[in-house]
The first five atom37 places (N, CA, C, CB, O) and aatype in JSON, in Angstrom:
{
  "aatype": [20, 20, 20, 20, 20, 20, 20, 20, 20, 20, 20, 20, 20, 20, 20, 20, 20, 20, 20, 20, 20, 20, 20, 20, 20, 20, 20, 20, 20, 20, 20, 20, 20, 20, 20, 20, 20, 20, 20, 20, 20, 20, 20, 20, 20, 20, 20, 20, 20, 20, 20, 20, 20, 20, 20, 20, 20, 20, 20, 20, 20, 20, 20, 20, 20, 20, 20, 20, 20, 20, 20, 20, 20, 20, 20, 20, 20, 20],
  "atom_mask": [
    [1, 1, 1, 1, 1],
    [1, 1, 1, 1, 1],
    [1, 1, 1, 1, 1],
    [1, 1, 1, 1, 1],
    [1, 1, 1, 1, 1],
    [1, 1, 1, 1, 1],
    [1, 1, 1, 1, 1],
    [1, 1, 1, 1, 1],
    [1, 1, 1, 1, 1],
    [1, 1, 1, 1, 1],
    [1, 1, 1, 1, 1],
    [1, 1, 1, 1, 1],
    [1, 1, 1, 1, 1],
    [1, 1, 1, 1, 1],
    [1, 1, 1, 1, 1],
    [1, 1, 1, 1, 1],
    [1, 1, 1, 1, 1],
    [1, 1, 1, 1, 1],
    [1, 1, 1, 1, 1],
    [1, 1, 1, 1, 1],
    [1, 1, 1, 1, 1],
    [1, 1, 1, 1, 1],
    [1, 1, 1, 1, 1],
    [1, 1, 1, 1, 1],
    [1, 1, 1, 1, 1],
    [1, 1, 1, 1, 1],
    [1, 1, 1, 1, 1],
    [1, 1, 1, 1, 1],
    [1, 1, 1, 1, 1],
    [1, 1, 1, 1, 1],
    [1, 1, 1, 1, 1],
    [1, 1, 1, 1, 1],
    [1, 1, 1, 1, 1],
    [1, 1, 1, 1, 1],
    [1, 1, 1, 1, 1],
    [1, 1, 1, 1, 1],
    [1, 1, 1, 1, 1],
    [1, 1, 1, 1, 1],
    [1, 1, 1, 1, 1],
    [1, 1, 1, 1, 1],
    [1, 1, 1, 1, 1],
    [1, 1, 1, 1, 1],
    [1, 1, 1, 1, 1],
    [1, 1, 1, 1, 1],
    [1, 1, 1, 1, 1],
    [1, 1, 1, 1, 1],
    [1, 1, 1, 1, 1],
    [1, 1, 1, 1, 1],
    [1, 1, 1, 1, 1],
    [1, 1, 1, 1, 1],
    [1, 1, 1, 1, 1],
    [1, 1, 1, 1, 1],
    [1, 1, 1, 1, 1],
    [1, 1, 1, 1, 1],
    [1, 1, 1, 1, 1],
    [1, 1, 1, 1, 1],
    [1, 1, 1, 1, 1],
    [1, 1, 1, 1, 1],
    [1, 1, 1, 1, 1],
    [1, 1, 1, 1, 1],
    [1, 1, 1, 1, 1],
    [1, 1, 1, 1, 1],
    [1, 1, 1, 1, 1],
    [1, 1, 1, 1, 1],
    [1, 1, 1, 1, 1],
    [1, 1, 1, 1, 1],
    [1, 1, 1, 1, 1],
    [1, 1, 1, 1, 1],
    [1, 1, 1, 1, 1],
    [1, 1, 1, 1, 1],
    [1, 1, 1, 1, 1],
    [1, 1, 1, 1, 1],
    [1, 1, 1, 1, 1],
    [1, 1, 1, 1, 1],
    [1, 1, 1, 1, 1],
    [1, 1, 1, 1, 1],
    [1, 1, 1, 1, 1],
    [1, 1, 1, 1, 1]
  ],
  "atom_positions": [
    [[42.46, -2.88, 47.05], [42.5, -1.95, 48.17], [43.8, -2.16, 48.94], [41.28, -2.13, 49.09], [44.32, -3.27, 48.86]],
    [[44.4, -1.17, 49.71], [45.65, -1.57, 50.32], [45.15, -0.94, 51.76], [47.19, -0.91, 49.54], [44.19, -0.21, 52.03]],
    [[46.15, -1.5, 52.52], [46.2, -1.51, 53.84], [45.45, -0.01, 54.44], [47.79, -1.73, 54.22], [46.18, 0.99, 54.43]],
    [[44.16, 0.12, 54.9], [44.25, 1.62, 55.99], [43.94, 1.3, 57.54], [42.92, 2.9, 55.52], [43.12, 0.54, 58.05]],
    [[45.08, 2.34, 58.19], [45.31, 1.95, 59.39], [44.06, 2.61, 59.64], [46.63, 2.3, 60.14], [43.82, 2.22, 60.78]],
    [[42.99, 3.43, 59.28], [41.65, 3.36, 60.23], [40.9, 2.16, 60.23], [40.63, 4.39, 59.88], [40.0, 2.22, 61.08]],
    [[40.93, 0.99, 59.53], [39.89, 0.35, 59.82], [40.81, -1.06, 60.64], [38.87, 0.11, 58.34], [40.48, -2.22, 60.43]],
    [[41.84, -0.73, 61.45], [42.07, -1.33, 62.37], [42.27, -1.05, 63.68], [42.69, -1.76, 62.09], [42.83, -0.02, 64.06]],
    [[41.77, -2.02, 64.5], [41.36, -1.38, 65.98], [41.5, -2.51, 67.06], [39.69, -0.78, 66.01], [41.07, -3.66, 67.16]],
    [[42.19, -1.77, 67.75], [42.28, -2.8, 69.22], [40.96, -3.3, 69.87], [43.02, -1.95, 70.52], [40.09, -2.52, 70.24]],
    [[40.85, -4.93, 70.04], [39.76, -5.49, 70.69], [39.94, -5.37, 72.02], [39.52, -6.78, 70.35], [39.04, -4.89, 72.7]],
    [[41.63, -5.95, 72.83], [41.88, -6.53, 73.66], [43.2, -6.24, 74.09], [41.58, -7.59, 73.4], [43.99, -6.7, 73.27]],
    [[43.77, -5.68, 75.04], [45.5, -5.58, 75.51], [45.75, -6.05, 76.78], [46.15, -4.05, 75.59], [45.04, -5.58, 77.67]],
    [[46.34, -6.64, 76.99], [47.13, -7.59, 77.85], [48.19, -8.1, 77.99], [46.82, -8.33, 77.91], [48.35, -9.07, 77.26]],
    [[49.66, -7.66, 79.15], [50.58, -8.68, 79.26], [51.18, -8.83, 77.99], [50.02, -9.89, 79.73], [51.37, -9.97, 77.57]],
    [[51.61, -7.49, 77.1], [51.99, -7.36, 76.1], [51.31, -8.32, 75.01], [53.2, -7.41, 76.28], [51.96, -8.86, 74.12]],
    [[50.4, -8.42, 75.13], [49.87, -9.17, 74.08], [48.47, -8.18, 73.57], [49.5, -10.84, 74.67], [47.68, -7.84, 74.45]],
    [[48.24, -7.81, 72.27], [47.4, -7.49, 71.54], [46.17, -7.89, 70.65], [47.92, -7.17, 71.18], [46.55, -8.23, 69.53]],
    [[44.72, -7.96, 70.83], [43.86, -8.89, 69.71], [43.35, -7.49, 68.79], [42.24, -10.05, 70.54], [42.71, -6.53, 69.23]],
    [[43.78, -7.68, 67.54], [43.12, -6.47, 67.32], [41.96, -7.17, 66.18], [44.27, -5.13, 66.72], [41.64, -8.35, 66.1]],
    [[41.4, -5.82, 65.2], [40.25, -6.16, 64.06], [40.04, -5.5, 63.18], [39.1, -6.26, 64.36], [39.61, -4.36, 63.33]],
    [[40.31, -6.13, 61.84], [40.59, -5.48, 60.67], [39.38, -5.63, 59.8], [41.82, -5.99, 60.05], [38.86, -6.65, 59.35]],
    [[39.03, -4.27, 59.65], [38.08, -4.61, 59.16], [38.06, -4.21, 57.32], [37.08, -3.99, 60.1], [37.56, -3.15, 56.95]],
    [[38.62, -5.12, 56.38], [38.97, -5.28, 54.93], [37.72, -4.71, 53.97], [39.28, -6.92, 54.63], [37.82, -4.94, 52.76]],
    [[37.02, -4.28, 54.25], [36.15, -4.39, 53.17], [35.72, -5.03, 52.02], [36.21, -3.78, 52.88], [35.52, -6.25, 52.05]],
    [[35.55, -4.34, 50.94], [35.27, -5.54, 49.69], [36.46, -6.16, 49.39], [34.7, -4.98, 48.2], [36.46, -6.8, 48.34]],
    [[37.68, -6.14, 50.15], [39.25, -6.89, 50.08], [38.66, -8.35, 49.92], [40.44, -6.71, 51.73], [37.55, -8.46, 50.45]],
    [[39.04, -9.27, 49.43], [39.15, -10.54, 49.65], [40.3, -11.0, 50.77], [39.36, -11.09, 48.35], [41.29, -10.37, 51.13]],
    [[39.92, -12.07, 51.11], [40.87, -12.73, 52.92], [42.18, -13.14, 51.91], [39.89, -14.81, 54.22], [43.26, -12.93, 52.45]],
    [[42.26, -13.63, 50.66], [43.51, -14.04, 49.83], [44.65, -12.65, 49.67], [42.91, -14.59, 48.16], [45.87, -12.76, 49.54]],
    [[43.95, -11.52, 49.71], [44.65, -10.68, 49.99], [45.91, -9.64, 50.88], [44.1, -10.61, 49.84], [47.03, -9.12, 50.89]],
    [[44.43, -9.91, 51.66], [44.7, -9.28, 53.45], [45.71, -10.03, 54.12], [43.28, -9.48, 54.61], [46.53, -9.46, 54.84]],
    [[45.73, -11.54, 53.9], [46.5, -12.74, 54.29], [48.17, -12.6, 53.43], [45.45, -14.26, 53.74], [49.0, -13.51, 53.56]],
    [[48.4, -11.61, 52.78], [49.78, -11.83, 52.21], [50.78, -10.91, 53.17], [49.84, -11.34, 50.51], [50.57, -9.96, 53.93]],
    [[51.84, -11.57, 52.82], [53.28, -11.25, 53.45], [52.91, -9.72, 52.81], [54.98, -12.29, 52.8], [52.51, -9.38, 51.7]],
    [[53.31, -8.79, 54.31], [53.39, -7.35, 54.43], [52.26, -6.68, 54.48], [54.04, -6.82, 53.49], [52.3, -5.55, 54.96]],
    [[50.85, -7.27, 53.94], [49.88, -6.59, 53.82], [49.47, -5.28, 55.32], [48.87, -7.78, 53.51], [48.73, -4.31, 55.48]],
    [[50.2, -5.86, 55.91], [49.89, -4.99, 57.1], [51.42, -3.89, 57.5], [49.45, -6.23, 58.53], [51.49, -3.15, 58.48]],
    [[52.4, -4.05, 56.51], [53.46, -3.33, 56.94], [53.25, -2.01, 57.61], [54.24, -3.17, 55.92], [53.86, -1.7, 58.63]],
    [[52.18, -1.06, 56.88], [51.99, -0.13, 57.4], [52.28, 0.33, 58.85], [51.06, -0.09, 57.11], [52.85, 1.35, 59.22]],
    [[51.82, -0.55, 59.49], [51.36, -1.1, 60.87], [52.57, -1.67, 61.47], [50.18, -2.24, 60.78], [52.57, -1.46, 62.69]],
    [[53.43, -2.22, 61.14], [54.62, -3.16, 61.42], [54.85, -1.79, 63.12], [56.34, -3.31, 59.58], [54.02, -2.01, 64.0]],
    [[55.18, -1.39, 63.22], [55.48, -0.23, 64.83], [54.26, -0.62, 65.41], [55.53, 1.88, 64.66], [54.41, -0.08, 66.51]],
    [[53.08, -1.22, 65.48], [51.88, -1.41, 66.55], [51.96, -2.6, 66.54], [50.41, -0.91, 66.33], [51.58, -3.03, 67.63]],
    [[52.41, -3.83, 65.51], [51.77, -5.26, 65.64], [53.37, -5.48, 66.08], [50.89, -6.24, 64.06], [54.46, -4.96, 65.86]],
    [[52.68, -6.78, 66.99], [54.26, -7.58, 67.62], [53.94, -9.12, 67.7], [54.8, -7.01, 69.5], [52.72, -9.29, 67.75]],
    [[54.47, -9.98, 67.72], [54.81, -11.09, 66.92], [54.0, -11.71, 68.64], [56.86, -11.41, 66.19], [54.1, -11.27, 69.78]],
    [[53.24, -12.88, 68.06], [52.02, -13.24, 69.01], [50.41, -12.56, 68.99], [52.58, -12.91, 70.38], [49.37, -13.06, 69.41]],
    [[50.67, -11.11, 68.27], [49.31, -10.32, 68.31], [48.32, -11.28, 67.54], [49.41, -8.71, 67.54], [48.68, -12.13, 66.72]],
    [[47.2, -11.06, 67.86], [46.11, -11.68, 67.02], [44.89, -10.99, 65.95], [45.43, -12.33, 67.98], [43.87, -10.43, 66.34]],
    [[45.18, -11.14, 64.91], [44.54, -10.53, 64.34], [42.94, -11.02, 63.47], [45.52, -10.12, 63.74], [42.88, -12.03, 62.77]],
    [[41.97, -10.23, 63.66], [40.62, -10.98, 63.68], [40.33, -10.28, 62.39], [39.46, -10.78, 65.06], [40.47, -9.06, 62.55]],
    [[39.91, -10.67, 60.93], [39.82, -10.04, 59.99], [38.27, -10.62, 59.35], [41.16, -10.18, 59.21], [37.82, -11.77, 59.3]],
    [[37.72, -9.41, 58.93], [36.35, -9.76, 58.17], [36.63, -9.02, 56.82], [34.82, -9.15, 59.01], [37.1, -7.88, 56.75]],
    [[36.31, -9.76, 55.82], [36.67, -9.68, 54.35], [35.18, -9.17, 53.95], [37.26, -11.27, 53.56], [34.14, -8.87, 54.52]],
    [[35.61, -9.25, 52.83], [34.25, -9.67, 51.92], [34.03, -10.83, 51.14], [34.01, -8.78, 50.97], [33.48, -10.91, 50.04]],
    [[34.62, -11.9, 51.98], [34.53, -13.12, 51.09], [34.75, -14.64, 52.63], [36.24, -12.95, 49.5], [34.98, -15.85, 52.64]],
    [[34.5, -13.54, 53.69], [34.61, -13.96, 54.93], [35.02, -13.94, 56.22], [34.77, -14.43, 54.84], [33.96, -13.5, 56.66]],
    [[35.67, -14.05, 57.15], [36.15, -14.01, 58.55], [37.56, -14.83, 58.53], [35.0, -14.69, 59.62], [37.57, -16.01, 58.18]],
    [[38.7, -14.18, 58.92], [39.89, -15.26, 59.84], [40.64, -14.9, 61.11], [41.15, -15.57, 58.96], [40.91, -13.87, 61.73]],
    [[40.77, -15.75, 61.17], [41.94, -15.13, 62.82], [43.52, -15.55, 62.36], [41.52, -16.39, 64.86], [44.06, -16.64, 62.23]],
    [[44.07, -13.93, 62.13], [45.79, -14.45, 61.98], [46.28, -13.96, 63.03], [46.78, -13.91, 60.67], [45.83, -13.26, 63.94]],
    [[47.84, -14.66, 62.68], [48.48, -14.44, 64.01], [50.12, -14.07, 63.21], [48.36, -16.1, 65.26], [50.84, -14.66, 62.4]],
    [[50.21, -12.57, 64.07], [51.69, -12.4, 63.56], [52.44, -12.97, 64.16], [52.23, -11.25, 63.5], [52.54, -13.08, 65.38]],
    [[53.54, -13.73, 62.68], [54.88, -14.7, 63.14], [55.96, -13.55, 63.23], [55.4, -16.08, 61.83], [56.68, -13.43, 64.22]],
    [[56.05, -12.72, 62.15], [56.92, -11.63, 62.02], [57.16, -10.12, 62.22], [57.04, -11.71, 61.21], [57.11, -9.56, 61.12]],
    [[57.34, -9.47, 62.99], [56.97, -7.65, 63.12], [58.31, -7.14, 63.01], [56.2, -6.97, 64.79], [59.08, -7.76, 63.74]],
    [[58.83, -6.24, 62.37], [59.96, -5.64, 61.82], [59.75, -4.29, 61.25], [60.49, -6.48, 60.84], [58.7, -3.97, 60.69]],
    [[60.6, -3.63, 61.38], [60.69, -2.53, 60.19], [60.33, -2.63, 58.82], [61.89, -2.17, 60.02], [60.94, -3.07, 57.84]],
    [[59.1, -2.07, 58.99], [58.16, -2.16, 57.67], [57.74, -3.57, 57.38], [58.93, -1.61, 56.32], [57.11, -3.51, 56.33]],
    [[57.79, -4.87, 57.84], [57.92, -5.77, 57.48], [56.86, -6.76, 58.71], [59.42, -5.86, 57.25], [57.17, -6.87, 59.9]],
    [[56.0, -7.2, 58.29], [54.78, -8.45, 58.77], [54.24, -9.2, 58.16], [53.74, -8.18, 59.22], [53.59, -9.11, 57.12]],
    [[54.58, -10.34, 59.05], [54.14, -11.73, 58.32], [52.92, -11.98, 59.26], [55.41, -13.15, 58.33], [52.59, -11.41, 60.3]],
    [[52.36, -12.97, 58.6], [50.81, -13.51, 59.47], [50.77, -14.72, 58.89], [49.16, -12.63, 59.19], [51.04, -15.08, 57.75]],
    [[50.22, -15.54, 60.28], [49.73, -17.06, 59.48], [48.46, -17.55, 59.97], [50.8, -18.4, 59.75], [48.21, -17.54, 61.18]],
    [[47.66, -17.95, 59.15], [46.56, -18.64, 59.76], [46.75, -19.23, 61.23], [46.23, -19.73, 58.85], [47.72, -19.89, 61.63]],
    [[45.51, -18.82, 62.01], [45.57, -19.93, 63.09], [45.05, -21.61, 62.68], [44.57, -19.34, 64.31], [44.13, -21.78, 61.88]],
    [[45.58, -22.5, 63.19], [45.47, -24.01, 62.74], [44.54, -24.25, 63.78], [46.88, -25.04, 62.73], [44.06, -25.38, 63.93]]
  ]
}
C-alpha cells in the first residue's frame, strides 16, 4: 500500500508543533517507518511533528527528523 493523505489526521496543534495519526492499514510498521514513506505529505509535516501510527502488525510514535521538498525522514521515538 502507499502513502494516502486521507488516512492522516491532525490530533493536536500547538506553537508550531503538530501530533498527527496515521492510520496504515493492513501496511506493516516496517513499511510506514521508511525514508519518504510520507513524502506525499512533506508541505504539512515539519521536522519535530509527531507522528502516531497504527499498522496492522501494531502501534508507533515517529518523529520527523527531516521535511523537505518531497522528501521525509522519521525516526522512532527512544
Amino acid at each position: 500500500m502507499v502513502f494516502a493523505i486521507r488516512n492522516l489526521s491532525v490530533l493536536a496543534y500547538a506553537n508550531g508543533f503538530t501530533l498527527w495519526h496515521y492510520k496504515a492499514g493492513k501496511e506493516r510498521l516496517e513499511i510506514v517507518v521508511k525514508p519518504d514513506f510520507f513524502a506525499d505529505a512533506s508541505d504539512m509535516l515539519a521536522v519535530g511533528d509527531m507522528i502516531m501510527v497504527t499498522a496492522a502488525d501494531g502501534a508507533r510514535i515517529i518523529c520527523v527528523t527531516l521535511s523537505d521538498i518531497e522528501t521525509v525522514l522519521t525516526a522512532p521515538l527512544a
